[in-house]
C-alpha positions in Angstrom: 0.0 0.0 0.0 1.3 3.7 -1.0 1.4 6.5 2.0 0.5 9.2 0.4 1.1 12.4 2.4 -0.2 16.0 1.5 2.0 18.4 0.5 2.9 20.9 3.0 5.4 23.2 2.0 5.8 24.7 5.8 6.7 20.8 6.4 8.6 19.9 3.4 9.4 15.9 3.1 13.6 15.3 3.1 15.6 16.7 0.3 17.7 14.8 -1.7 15.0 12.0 -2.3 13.1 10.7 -5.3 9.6 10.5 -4.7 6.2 9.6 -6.0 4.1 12.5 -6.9 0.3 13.7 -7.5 -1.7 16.1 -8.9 -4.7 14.2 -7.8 -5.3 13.3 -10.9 -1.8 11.6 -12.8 1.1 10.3 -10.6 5.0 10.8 -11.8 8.1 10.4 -10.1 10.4 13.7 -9.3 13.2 14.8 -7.3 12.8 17.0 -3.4 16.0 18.9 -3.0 16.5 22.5 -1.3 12.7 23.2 -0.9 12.5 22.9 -4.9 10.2 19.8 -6.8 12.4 18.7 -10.0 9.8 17.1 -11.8 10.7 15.7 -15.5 9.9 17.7 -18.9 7.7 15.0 -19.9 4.8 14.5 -17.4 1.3 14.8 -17.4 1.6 16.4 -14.0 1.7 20.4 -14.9 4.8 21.6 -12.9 6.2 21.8 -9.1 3.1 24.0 -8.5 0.3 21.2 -9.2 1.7 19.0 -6.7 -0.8 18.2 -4.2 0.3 14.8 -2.9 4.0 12.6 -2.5 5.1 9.6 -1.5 8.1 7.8 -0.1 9.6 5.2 -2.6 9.7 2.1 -0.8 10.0 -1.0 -2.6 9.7 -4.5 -1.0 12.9 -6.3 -0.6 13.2 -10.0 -0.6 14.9 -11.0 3.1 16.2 -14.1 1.7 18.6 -12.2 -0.6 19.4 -10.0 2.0 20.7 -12.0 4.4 24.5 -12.3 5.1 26.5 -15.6 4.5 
């Protein structure tokens, strides 16, 4: 399941991140760095301004390659 959290900018989420973002209506991936949203030149999403939603990139990991030998 995605956390999505509103988009705050008087709580910005942590720079330096790639993220899952939202216009409510199209999702896109873009980078959070210095209080600034880099999202790509081809997106449906219209700009850092329409950015309503984001959400942490967390992808599942399998444990049994993970563990040491």
């Amino acid at each position: 399941m995605i956390r999505w959290r509103k988009y705050d900018p008087e709580r910005p989420p942590k720079s330096g991140v790639e993220y899952l973002i939202s216009d409510g209506k199209f999702v896109d991936v873009a980078f959070f760095d210095d209080n600034l949203w880099f999202v790509p030149d081809i997106s449906q999403i219209n700009g850092s301004g329409a950015i309503t939603h984001y959400a942490e990139i967390n992808l599942p990991h399998d444990k049994a390659k993970l563990r040491l030998v």
